[in-house]
Phi, psi and omega in degrees: 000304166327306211266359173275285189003269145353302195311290162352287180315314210266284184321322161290316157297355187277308159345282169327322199267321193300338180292305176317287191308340208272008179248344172296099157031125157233138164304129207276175170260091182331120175293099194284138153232124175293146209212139184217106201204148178292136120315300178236164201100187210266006167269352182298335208279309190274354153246018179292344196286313181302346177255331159280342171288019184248307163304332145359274201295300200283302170320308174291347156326256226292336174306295182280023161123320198107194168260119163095001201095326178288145164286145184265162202220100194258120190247104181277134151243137146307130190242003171060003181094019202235168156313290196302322162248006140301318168315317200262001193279293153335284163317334172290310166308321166298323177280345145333298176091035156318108171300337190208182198218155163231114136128187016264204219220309174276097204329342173273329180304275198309304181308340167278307162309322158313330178273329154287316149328295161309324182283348194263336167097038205262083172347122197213105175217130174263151174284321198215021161311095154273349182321116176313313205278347170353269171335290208310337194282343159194189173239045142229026145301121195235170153207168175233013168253198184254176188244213194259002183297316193258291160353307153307303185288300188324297147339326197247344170286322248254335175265335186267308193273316189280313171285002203009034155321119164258316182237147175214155175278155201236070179277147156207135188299121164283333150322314193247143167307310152320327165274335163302343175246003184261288188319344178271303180290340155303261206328346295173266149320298163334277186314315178295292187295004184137298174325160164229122171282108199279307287193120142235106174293096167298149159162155175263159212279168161066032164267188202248012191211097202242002176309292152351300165299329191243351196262332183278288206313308182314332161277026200217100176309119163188166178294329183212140204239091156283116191276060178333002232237176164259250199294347171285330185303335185270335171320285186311311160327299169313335202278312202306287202294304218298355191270301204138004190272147169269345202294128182291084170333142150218146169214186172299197202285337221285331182301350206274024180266121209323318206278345153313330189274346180279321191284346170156326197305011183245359166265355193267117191279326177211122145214212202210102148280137170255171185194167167306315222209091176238150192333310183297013204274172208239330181326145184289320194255054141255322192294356191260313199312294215289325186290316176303324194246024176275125194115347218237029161127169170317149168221143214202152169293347172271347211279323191272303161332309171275344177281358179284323193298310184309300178321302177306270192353297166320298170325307194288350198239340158279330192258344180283338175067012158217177183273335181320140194267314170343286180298352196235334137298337168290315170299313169285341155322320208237048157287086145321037188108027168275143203262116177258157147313325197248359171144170162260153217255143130212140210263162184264156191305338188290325189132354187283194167228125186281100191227156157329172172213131147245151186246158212242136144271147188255124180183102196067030169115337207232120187267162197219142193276131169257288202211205166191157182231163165197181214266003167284358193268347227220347181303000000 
């Protein structure tokens, strides 16, 4: 009698547990996308904006189902502001086991994440990398901004013409790739039209005396002073006139960053940026974007730029209807007509985005949309 008992027993807990397991709740598998931005280091100030359109995007992503039905899962790695650690930041993402990369943000940044990217064959769209040679490193390299080829030149009509600028001064960071690869193509573009670069200013970004640097521009006459630089340029711009120079600062996208205006830009009585993207644009869905996330922190052009970025990703992983990284390169290649924030995005065979340019006047500190331009304007 024990041992039928006992028999009993064991067969119903045997029951039991198959019934447990076979009812138990199954979990999903998180979609990862990897985000590679500085945290620490001398970049955080210009990238925090690129990191909240990026947490933006993935919370309302998971808000509306996620990708595929699964919740996404966003794992920000540090790049410490540096090459070697944005490099070493990608691997950490690869070794995740990421479907996809958001950033970087600073064009030295992004060609080290890229190169890791490209060997693994690993979906990579920067928000806001313009160095033209990016794209080139593979082809599952993306950007969602212009690059500086037309930026630059845009910049450099935008001074010959609209400004009837002849001559001009040149500062560059020689640290960074970006100013070094925007200023050869302003100068470059200038010159094609007529213009003279009398001046090219060297210096690096954090040194510790930039007096130097400004006192070699004053002795060189011109109309317009191009600051190639990020958050130092509103020092120098402030500095220059605070000299006696007449010459109209104009520099890039790096300016729209709050610590450019803290940094002197808010002291500059009148100059001239171009940028991706600005708050005031009239398109409707910058007016839902500025409404919905307004309150909820600075909103800024890499902040619309990188939510853009989540966003195509997210697409691309929905029309491939898998995580396969091949098929989510393929999907994002045969991109089309995505109705973006910052405008509609379509990449070009290198992997760019054929996009607007606006230019922000500057006036008594506070910039205002002057116009906008674009690159069929610009061939």
């Amino acid at each position: 009698m024990f041992r039928q008992t006992s028999k009993h027993l064991f067969l119903l807990c045997s029951l039991g547990v198959l019934f447990f397991w076979g009812t138990m709740p199954t979990f999903a598998e998180p979609v990862k996308i990897g985000a590679i931005f500085a945290l620490t280091g001398k970049a955080v100030n210009s990238n925090r904006a690129a990191i909240h359109g990026t947490r933006l995007a993935i919370r309302e992503i998971n808000e509306q189902g996620g990708i595929l039905g699964e919740p996404v899962e966003l794992l920000v790695f540090d790049n410490e502001s540096t090459p070697i650690g944005s490099h070493l930041a990608a691997e950490k993402a690869v070794g995740a086991g990421v479907t996809g990369i958001i950033g970087a943000s600073w064009s030295s940044h992004s060609l080290a994440v890229a190169k890791v990217a490209a060997q693994h064959h690993l979906p990579m769209i920067s928000p806001i990398s313009t160095i033209p040679s990016l794209t080139d490193i593979g082809k599952s390299i993306f950007r969602v901004c212009y690059t500086d080829d037309f930026q630059g030149s845009a910049l450099a009509r935008f001074a010959f013409t609209d400004l009837a600028a002849r001559r001009a001064v040149v500062f560059i960071d020689i640290s960074s790739d970006f100013s070094m690869s925007i200023a050869r193509i302003f100068r470059r573009t200038f010159e094609s039209l007529g213009g003279k670069v009398v001046k090219e200013v060297e210096y690096k970004t954090g040194q510790e005396d930039y007096r130097p640097a400004i006192r070699e521009a004053l002795l060189h006459q011109a109309d317009v002073v191009f600051l190639s630089g990020y958050d130092e340029s509103g020092y120098l711009a402030a500095a220059l006139q605070a000299a006696g120079s007449t010459a109209i600062p104009i520099g890039s996208d790096g300016w729209d960053a709050p610590s450019f205006f803290s940094s002197g830009g808010n002291r500059i009585v009148r100059g001239y940026f171009i940028n991706h993207w600005l708050p005031d644009a009239i398109e409707r869905g910058s007016r839902a974007f500025i409404e919905k996330f307004q309150g909820e922190g600075d909103i800024l052009a890499p902040t619309a730029l990188a939510y853009d970025a989540v966003h195509i990703l997210a697409a691309a992983i929905e029309k491939a209807g898998t995580q396969d990284k091949f098929k989510v390169v393929d999907s994002l290649r045969s991109l089309r007509g995505f109705k973006g924030v910052t405008g509609d995005i379509s990449f070009t065979p290198r992997g760019d985005a054929a996009k607007q340019a606006c230019i922000a006047e500057i006036r008594a500190g506070v910039p205002h949309l002057l116009k906008c331009v674009h690159p069929d304007k610009h061939e």
